[in-house]
N, C-alpha and C positions, 0 to 999 in steps of 0.2 A: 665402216667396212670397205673404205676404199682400198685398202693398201690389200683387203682380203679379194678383190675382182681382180685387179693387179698380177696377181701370184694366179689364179685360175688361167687366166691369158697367157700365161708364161709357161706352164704347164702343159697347157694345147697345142702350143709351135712345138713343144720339146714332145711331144707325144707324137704328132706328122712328121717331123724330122725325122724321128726314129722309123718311123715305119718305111719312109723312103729312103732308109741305108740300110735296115736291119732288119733277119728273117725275123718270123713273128710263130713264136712258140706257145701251145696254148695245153695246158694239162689239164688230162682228162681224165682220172681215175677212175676202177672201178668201184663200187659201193660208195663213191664219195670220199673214199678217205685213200692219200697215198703219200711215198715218199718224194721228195725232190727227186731223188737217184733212182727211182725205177722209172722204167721204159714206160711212162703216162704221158709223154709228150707231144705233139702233134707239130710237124712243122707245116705251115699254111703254104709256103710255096715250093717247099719240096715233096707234099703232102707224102710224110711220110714219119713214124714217131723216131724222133733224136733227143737227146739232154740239151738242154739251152747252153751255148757258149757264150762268151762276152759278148761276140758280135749281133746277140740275141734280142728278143724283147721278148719275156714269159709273162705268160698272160693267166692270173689265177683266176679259176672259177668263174671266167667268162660265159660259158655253155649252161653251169648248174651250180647248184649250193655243193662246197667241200670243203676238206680241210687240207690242207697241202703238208708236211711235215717235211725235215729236212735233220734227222738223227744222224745222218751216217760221211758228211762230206761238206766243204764248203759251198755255199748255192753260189752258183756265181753267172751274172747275164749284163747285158748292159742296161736293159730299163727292166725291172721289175714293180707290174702292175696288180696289186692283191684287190680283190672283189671287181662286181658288175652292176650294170641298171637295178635290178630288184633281186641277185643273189647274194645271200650271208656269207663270207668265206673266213676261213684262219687259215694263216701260215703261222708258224712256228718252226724255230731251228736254232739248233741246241750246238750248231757247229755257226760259225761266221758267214758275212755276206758280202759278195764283190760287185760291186754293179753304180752304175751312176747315177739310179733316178730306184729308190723304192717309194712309190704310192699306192695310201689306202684310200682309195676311189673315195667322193666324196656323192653319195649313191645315198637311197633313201633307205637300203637294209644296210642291219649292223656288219659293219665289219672288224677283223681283228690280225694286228699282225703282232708276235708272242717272241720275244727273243729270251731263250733260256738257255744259255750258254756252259755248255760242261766243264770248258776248261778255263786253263789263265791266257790271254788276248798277247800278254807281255810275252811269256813264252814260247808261243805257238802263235801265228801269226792267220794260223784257219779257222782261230775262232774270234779274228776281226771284224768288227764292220765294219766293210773298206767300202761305203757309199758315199759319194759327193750329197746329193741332196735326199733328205727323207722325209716324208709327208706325207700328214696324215690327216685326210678329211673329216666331214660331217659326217656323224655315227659312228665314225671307226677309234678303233681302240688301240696303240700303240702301248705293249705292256713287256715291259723288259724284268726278266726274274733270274737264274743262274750266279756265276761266281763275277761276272764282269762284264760287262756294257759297255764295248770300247770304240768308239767308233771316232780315231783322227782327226780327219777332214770331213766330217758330216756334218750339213748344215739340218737341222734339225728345226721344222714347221709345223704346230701341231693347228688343226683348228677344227678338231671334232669335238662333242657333246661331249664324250665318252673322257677323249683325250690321251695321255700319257701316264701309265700306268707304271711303277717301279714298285719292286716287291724284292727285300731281302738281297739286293744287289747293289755293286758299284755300278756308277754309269759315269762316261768321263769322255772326254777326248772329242768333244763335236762342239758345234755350232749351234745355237737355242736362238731363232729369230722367227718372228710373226709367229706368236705364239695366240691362238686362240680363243683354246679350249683346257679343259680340266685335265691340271696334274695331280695325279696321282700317288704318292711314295709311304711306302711302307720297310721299317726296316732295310733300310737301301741309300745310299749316296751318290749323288748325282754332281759329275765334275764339269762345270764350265767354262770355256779358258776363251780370251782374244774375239768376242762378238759382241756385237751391237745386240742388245737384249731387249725386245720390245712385245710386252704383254696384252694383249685384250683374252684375258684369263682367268680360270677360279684354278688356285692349288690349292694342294689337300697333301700336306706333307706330316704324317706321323709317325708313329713306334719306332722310335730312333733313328731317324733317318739323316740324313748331311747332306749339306748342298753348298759348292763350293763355286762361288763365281769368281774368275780371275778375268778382269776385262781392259785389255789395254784401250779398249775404244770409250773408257769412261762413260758409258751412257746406262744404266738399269733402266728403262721404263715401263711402269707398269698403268695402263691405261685406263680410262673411264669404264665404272662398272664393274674395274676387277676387284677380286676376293683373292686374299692367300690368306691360307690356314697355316700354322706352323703348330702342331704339339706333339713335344716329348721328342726334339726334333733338334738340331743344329744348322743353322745357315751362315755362311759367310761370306761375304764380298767385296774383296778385293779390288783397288784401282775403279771403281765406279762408282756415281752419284746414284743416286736411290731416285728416280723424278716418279711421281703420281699425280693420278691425273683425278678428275673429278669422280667423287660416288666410288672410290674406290676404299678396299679395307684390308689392313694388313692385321693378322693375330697372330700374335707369338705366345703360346703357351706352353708351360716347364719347359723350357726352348733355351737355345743359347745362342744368340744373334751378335755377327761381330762383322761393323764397317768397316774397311780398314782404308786409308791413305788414299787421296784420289791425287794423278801427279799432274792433270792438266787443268781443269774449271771444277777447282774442290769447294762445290757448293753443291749438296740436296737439297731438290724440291718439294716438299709433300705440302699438294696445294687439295684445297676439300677433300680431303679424306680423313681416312678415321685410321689410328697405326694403335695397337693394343700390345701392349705385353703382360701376360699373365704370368705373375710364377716365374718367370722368364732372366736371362742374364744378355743386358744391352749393352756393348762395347764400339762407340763411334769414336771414330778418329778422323772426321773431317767435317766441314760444318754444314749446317742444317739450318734450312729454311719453312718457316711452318706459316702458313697461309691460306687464308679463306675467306670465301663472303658469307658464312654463319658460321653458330656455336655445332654445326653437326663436325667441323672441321677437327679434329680431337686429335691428341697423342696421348692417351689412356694407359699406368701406368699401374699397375696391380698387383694385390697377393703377392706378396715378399718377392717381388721381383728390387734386379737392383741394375740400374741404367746409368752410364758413364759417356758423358759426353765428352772428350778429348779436343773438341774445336767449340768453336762459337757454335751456338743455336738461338736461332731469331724467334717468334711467334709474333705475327703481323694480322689485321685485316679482325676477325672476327676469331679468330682461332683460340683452341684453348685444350690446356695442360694438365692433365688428371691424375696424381700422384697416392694411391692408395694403399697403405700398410708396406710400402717398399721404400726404397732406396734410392735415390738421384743423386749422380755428382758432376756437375760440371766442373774441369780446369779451365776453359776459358770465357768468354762472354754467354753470358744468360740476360735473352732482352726479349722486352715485351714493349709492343708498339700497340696502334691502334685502337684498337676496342678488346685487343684480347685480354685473355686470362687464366688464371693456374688457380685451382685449389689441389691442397694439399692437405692429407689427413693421416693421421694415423701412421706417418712415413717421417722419412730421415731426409734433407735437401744438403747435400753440400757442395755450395758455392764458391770454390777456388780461383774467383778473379772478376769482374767487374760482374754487376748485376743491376738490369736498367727498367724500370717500367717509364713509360711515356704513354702519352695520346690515350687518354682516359682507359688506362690498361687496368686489371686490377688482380691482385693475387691472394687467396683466403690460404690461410696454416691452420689448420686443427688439428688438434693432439699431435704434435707433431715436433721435430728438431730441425731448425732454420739455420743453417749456417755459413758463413760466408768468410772465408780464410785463406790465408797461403801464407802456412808457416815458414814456408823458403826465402819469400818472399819482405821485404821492411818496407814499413807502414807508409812511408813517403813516397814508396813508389806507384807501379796501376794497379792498384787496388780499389775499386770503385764501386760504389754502390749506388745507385741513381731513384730516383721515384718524382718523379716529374708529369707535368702535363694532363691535371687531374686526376691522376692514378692515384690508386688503392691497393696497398702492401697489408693483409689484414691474419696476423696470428690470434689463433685462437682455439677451446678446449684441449686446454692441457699441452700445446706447444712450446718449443723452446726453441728460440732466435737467437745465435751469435753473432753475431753481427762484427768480425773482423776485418772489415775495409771502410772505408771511407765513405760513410753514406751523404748525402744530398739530396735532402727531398726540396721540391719546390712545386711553385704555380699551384697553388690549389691541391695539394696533395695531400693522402691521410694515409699513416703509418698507425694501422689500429692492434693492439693485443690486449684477447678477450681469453681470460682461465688458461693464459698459456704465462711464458715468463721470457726474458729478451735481457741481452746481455750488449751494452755497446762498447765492444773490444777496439773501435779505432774511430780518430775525430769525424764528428756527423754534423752537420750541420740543418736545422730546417728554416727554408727562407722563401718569402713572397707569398705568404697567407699558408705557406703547413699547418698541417693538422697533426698532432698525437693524442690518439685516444688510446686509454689504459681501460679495461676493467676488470674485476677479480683476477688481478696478474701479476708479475714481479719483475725488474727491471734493473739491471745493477750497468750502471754508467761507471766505466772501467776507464774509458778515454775521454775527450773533450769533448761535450754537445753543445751547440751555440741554436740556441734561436734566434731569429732575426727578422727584420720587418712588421707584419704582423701574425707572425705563426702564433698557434696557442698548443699548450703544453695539458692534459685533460688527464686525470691520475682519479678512478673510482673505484674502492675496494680494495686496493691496491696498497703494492709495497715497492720502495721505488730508494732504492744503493747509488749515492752519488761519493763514487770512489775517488773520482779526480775532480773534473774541473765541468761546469755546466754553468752558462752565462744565456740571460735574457737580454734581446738590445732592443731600440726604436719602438714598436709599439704593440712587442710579442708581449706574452702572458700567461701566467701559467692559473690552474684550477686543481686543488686538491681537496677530494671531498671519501668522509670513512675508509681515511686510508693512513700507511707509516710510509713517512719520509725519512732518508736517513742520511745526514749530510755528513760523511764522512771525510771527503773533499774537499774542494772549493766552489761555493753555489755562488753567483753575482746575478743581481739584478739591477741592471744598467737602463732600465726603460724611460725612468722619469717621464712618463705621458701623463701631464695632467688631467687627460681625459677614461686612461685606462687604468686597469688594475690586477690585479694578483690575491687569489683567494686556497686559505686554507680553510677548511670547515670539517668538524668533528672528526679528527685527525690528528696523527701523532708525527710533530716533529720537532727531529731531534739531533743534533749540530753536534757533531764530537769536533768538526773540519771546521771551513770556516762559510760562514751565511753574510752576503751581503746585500741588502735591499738599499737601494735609488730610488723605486719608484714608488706605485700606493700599494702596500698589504695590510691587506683584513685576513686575520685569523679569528673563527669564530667558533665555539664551540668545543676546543681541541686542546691539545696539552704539549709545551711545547719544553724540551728536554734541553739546556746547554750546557755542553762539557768542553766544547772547546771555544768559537768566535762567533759572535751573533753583534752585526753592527747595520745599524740604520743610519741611511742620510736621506734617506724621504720622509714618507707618512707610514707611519704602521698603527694599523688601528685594532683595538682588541676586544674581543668582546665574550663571557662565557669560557673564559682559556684562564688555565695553571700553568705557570712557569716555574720551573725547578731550573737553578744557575748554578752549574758548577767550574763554568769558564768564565767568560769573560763576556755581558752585554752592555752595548756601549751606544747610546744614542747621539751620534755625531754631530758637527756641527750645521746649528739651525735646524735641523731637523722634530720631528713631533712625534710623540708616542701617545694615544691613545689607548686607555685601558680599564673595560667597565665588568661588573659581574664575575669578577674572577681572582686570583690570586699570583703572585710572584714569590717564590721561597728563593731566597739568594743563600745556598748551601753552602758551599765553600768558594764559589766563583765571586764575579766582581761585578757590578754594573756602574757606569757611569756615565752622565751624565753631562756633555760636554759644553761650551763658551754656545751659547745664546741657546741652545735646546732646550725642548720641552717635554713635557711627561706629565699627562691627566689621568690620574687614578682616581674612577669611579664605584664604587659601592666596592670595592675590592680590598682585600690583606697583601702588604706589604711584607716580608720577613726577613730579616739579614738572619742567618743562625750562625756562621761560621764566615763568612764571607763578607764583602765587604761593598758599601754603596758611597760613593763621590759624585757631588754636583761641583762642577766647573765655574767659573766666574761667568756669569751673565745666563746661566741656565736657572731653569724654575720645574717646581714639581710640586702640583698641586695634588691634594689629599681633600677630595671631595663625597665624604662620606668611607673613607676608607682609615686604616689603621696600619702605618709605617710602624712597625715593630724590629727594635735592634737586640734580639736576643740572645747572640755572641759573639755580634760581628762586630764590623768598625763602621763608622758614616761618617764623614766629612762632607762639610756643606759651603762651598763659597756661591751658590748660585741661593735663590729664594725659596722657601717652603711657604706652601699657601697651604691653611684649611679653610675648610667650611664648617659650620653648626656640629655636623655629623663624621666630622674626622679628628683623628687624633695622633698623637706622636709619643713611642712610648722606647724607653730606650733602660736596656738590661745591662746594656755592655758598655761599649769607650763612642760616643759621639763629641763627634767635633763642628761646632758651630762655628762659620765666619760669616756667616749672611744671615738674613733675616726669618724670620717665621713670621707672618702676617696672614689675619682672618681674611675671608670673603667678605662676609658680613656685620664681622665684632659685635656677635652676638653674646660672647660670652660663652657660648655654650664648648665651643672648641676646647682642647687641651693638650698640655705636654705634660709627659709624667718620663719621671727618672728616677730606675732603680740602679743604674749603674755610675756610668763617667762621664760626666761632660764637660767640656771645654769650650768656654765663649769669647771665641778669640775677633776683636777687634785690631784694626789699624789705624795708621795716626791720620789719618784722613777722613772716616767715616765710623760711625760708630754701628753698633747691635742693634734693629730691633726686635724686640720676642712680644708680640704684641697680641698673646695667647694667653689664658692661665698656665703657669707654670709651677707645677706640684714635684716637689723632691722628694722621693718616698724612699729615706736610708739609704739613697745614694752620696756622691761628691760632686759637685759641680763648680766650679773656678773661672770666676770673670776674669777676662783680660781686659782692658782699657774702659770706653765708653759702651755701655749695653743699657737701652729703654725696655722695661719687663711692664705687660699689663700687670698682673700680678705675679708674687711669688709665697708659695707655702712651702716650709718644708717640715716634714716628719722625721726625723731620723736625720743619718748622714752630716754632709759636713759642707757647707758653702765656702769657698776659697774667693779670699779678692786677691788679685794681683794688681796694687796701684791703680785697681778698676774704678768708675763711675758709673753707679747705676741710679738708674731714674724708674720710676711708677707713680702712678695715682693712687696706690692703693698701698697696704701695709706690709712690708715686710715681714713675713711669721717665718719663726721656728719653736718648733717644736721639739724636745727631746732630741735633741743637733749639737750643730757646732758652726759657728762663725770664726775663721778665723782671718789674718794676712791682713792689710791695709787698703786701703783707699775709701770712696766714699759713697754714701747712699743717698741719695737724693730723694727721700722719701723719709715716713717712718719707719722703727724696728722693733718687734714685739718679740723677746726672749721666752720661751717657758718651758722650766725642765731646761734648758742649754747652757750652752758654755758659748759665752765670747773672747775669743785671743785664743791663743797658743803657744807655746813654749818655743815656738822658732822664727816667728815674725815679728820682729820688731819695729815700729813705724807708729804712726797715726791713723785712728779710723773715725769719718767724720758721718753722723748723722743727723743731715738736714734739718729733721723733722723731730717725730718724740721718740725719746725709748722707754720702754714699758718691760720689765723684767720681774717674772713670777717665779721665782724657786732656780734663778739663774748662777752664774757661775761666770764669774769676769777673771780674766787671768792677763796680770800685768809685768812686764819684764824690764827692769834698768838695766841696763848692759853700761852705761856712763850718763854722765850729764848731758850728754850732748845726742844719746841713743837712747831712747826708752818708748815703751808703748805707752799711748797719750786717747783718750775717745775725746772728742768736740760734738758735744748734742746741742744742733741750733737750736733747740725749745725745749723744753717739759721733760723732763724723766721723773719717771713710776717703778720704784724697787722694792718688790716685797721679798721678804724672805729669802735674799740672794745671800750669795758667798762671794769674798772678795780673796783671789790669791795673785802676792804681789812676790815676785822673785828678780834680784837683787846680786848680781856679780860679784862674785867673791873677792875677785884678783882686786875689782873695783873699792872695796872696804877695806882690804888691806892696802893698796895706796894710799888712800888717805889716811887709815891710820898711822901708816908709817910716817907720812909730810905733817901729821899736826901731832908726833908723840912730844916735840922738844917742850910745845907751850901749851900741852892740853892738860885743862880743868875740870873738876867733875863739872859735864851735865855741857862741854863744850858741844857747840853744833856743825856738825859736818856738813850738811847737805839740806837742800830744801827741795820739792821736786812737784810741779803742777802734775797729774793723773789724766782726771776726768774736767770737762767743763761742760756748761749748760747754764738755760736761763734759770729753770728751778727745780726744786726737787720735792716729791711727794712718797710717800708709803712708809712701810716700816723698815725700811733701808738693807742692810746686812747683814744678815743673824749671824753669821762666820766669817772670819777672817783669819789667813795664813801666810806669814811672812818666814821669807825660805832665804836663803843664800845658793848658789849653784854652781858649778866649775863648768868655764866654758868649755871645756876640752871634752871631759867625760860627763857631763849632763848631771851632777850627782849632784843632790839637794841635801840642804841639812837647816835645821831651825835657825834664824838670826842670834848668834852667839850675846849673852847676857850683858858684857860690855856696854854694850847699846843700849839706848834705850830711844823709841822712837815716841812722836806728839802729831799731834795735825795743829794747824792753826786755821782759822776762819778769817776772811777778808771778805765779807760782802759774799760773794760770785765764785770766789778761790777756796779751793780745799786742799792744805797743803800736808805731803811728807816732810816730817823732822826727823834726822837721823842724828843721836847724840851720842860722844864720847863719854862716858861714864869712870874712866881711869881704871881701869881695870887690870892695867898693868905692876907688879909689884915696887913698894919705895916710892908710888905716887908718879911713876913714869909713863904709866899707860900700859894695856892689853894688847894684842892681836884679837884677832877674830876668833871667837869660839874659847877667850882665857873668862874663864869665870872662877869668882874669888867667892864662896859660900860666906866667908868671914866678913869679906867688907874690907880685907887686907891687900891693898897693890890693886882691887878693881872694884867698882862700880856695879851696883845691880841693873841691870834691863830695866826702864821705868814704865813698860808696857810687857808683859807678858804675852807670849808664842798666841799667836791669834787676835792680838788687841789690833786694833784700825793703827794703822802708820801711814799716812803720807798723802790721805786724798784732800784737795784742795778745791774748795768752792771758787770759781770764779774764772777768769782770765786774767793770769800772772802775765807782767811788763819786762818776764825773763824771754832770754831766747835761747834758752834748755828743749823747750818744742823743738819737737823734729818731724817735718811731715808738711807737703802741702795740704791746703783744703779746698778743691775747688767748689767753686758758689755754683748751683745752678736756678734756673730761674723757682721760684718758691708757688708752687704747686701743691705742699702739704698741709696738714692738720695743722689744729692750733695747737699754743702752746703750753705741757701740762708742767704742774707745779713738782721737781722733784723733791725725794722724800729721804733724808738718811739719818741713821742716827750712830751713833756708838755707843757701842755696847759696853766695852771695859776698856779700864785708865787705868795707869797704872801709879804705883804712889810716890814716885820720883817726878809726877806730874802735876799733884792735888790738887795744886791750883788753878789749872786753866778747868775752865767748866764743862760741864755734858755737851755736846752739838746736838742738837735738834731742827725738826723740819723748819724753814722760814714761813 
């Protein structure tokens, strides 16, 4: 109250001054009540009653309690003094006032001075208030009502209880300095132009009221302790800073507040107080500093109010920001230092240009829309988002974050959203231990997020849009638990700390973009969806998780997949398996259906209790397949072998089964091992070169050699099958129900060991002397009840017939031809036998034409084809192929009838008509059994050579 003793003092010289220039006029009405303009006035040294002139000092209600009125004239004195020591007085006057000093005594009874002005100030000049100073003490009431309030050059003092009263009126055109006490306005507007504004004050400004401050001297102050009320109300203030001071509180209710421009030190102060807008419409255009040493420090923001800050606004110290069911927009900086903080609820925040938390600052969103943009504005430029210095940004119930500038959290900082949802519209970065915690929320990463250092990335309940691009680096880490991940993007994980890691658990994710892991991921519990790029160059461990593939999953090089309790369906995508990677499937299903699975040279993938199933896809293998007891390999569709399949344990228990195609493709450097049982069930499968099989069965289907060498310990079986193509078996061969050879492989096929054929079907093709299918059994052959079919080039019988017609005799011999060889032979040999001719062009078979006549001869070990000319041609010249002579005229009968034995020869013939290597390998097989054959019919151009029978 210093500046208030100040003004008393200054009052008191200008009070003695006046009395030692100016008469001193004192009214004294009767019954107490009278007008200015009647003869009530007293002059004190002319003692005589006069109207006070300028050169006057009028003195009300000095003597007694009155009311002075002034209806009829302008009042006019030079000092005008209203009330006394302990009298109540009013003036009022409804016309203007000219005088240099009006004061409401500042006296211990109420006092009241009443301006109710009848006319326009503008027009009429006598209903101005041409006062230099007005003032108005303790108790007294200064209450302005009528059309206009106009008072120029008035500097304007209030500092009574009561205060400044406006009702229904303009008030304009003065000075408002050392202000003390309560204003009052009702329905009324109050203009304030060119003054230093300085409040120790409660307003009370309502029912439509305005208040217009135009202040070239840029200072508002409103002091410690004050109150303004604003409702239903408009304030505005021009060219000045808003400064408050402590304990003070400003309320705007359905009110419409507008800062405008300050041109010399455009900064407000609002330090501990409390600034409220209810309902209210806030318009600052210059900036704003918000400060405090506690949470009572507030800028409370409410009831669909909507506040626009046009410059920067700070919030420092202790201070804090309260944003309820309304509307926020900054255009320029929004910061938070200190210890302060903003919740926000139920409201709209929109952030058009940098936005900072620092100094353990922190901000709550609930149900609310977080947004930070400037569509004018391109993304490279100040666009900033800041959360630094253990601050806390925290959206939540039912909120929505956009997040369109460039965020940067750092040092210990946490970006939390809880039941709300957050959009990052432009590259953000969190680094030096950030925090992002998700819970029941949504997140759709629109631009670039980089973690870095040791930030961690926390997704719970959650649904989380990676639209572009999101990378982990150094020793961040992310955690997603009962949640969907949805990598539409580009996700990278660049961490490789071998002490940290990356966790998805009972969670759905699902890669349409593309997924890159470096470092360690455990997915546990979860299902993980790929449509587009899923590639590992670290550790990814699996455990309780289904994978569905419809792009592309690639375990890079060196790299390790772990994968237990779960399954992988490879739909129509790809997975492969790169140069030295690895891939441990435990108790889990493997499935290609449509898609396709490639191990690279020097990768391995073990099947440890699990079941690799190829059910329409493709597999290619140049890296290793491992089983265990409890794993298996089973293949519907096209596999292609180039590397090995080898047990854990060789227990036997493992297996491969093929119901479709496979291909055992060897090189000339290393050969196959399949050191598995291997069971063909009515598939194909075709060895290429060298391949070692524990075993093989096959049911059905059709085994293909191509010039391969296969090795086992155990017996080759087929069942109701086909062996066909050349090369050799390093084992034994047990035929039943099959067919060995085929109509389009001509070569040699050697069997180390025995062959054993029950109800078999052997098919033999000469193409020349020099071309024809040949079997070499190093041991024992067992033939019961087989069929032998031998087919025999047509174009081939007609050369020679045509080179031997000059000197051919009945029963001349064309040809002799080694078959089969072996040590011996046992059973009941070949119940059937069909000798064919065939056009190589058109494949078309026809019975061996009667001309002929075929014999075998026996040599020990040898069992040979005889093909004779029988002369079948007429006059003794000989036949062609297929001339047969019923009569015995010009040809020769067949000395073997269609089906009799032609041509197999016991032994090893010293001819080199064999075509075909055989290679030896080391002798690993059964002993050797006795084979068995016989013939069944001779023909009678034969008689004489004997039956053949087993040795």
């Amino acid at each position: 109250m210093k500046n208030n003793k100040t003004i008393y003092l200054f009052f008191i010289i200008i009070y003695f001054l006046n009395f030692t220039k100016c008469n001193d006029k004192i009214f004294d009405a009767q019954n107490n009540v009278g007008d200015w303009s009647d003869n009530y006035w007293y002059d004190v040294s002319l003692k005589k009653t006069t109207i006070p002139t300028s050169n006057d000092n009028a003195f009300l209600s000095l003597l007694k309690e009155q009311k002075v009125t002034n209806y009829k004239q302008k009042a006019i004195a030079n000092n005008i003094f209203v009330g006394s020591f302990n009298l109540s007085t009013i003036f009022e006057s409804k016309y203007g006032v000219s005088a240099s000093l009006l004061q409401v005594y500042d006296q211990t009874s109420p006092q009241e001075a009443i301006f109710n002005i009848d006319g326009d100030p503008l027009e009429n000049p006598n209903y101005r208030i041409d006062i230099q100073t007005l003032y108005c003490g303790n108790l007294c009431t200064l209450r302005t009502l009528g059309k206009h309030f106009y008072a120029p050059n008035a500097s304007v003092s209030i500092y009574g209880a009561v205060g400044w009263v406006i009702q229904d009126t303009l008030v304009s055109g003065f000075y408002l300095d050392y202000t003390y006490s309560l204003l009052l306005m009702s329905n009324a507007t109050m203009i304030v132009e060119n003054v230093f504004i300085d409040l120790y004050s409660s307003w009370n400004v309502i029912g439509n009221s305005t208040i217009v401050i135009n202040n070239t001297l840029n200072k508002f102050i409103v002091q410690d302790g004050s109150i303004l009320i604003f409702d239903d109300s408009k304030i505005s203030i021009y060219n000045s800073m808003l400064l408050t001071g402590s304990q003070t509180k400003l309320t705007f209710e359905n009110s419409i507040v507008d800062f405008g421009l300050v041109n010399l030190v455009p900064v407000s102060k609002w330090i501990d107080n409390q600034i409220i807008f209810i309902n209210s419409k806030f318009d600052c255009k210059h900036q704003i500093t918000v400060n405090g040493s506690s949470k009572s420090n507030l800028v409370l923001i409410k009831e669909n109010s909507m506040v626009t800050f046009n410059d920067e606004i700070e919030f420092d110290g202790d201070s804090l920001l309260g944003l309820y069911n309304s509307k926020m927009t900054t255009n320029k900086s929004l910061l938070f230092d200190g210890t302060s903080s903003c919740l926000i609820s139920s409201s709209e925040i929109n952030i058009m240009s940098q936005f900072v938390t620092s100094g353990n600052s922190m901000i709550y969103v609930e149900n609310s829309t977080f947004l930070i943009s400037i569509p004018e504005i391109p993304s490279n430029m100040n666009r900033f988002f800041y959360i630094r210095d253990n601050s806390l940004l925290q959206f939540k119930m039912g909120s929505i974050g956009i997040l369109d500038a460039h965020l940067l959290t750092s040092d210990n900082s946490t970006l939390e959203i809880i039941d709300s949802s957050m959009t990052i519209a432009q590259e953000s970065v969190f680094y030096n231990n950030s925090i992002v915690n998700m819970s029941n929320s949504t997140m759709s990463i629109d631009q670039v997020l980089n973690m870095m250092d040791s930030s961690i990335f926390k997704v719970v309940d959650s649904v989380v849009k990676v639209t572009n691009y999101t990378s982990f680096s150094g020793k961040s880490s992310y955690v997603v638990a009962n949640s969907e991940f949805y990598v539409q993007g580009q996700y990278y994980d660049f961490t490789q700390d071998i002490n940290g890691s990356s966790i998805f658990n009972n969670s759905l994710l699902s890669v349409t973009g593309s997924f890159i892991n470096t470092g360690n991921l455990f997915i546990f519990y979860s299902n993980v969806i790929v449509g587009g790029e899923f590639k590992n160059y670290g550790i990814l461990v699996t455990s309780t998780t289904d994978y569905v593939i419809n792009g592309t999953f690639t375990n890079n090089e060196g790299s390790n997949v772990v994968i237990e309790f779960g399954s992988m369906k490879i739909v129509e995508g790809e997975m492969v398996l790169e140069n030295k990677s690895n891939m441990t499937a435990y108790n889990t299903s493997i499935t290609i259906m449509k898609g396709s699975l490639r191990l690279e040279s020097g990768s391995s993938l073990s099947l440890l209790n699990t079941q690799l199933f190829n059910s329409f896809g493709e597999v290619t293998t140049l890296g290793d397949i491992i089983i265990n007891e409890g794993g298996s390999l089973r293949n519907d569709a096209h596999f292609v072998l180039q590397s090995n399949v080898l047990p854990v344990n060789n227990t036997g228990s493992e297996s491969f089964i093929n119901f479709g195609t496979i291909e055992i493709i060897g090189d000339s450097e290393r050969g196959i091992q399949v050191l598995v049982p291997f069971v063909n069930n009515g598939g194909n499968v075709k060895i290429t070169r060298e391949t070692s099989i524990k075993s093989y069965n096959q049911n059905g289907g059709v085994l293909v050699l191509d010039e391969a060498l296969v090795h086992s310990n155990e017996i080759i079986t087929l069942s109701n099958s086909s062996l066909y193509g050349i090369g050799t078996i390093n084992s034994s061969l047990s035929v039943s129900d099959g067919i060995v050879g085929d109509k389009k492989s001509i070569g040699t096929l050697n069997v180390n060991g025995e062959l054993k054929s029950e109800n078999g079907e052997f098919i033999f093709t000469l193409d020349s002397l020099t071309n024809s299918t040949t079997i070499n059994i190093g041991k024992g052959a067992t033939i019961n009840n087989s069929t032998l079919i031998i087919r025999i080039n047509k174009n081939y019988i007609d050369n020679l017939l045509n080179s031997t017609s000059s000197s051919v005799t009945n029963s001349t011999q064309i040809f002799n031809q080694t078959l089969i060889s072996y040590e011996n032979l046992s059973g009941s040999g070949f119940g059937d036998i069909k000798f064919n001719t065939y056009d190589p062009v058109n494949g078309e078979e026809k019975p061996l034409s009667s001309c002929y006549s075929a014999s075998s001869s026996n040599s020990g070990k040898n069992f040979g084809l005889l093909v004779r000319n029988d002369a079948c041609s007429n006059g003794g010249n000989g036949g062609n192929v297929g001339d047969v002579d019923n009569n015995g005229n010009g040809g020769g009968k067949s000395s073997l009838s269609t089906g009799a034995i032609v041509g197999i020869v016991v032994g090893i013939v010293g001819l080199s008509i064999i075509v075909g290597a055989v290679i030896f390998f080391r002798n690993r097989l059964p002993t050797t059994q006795t084979l068995k054959y016989k013939i069944k019919q001779i023909s009678k151009a034969q008689e004489s050579q004997t039956e053949l029978t087993p040795q």
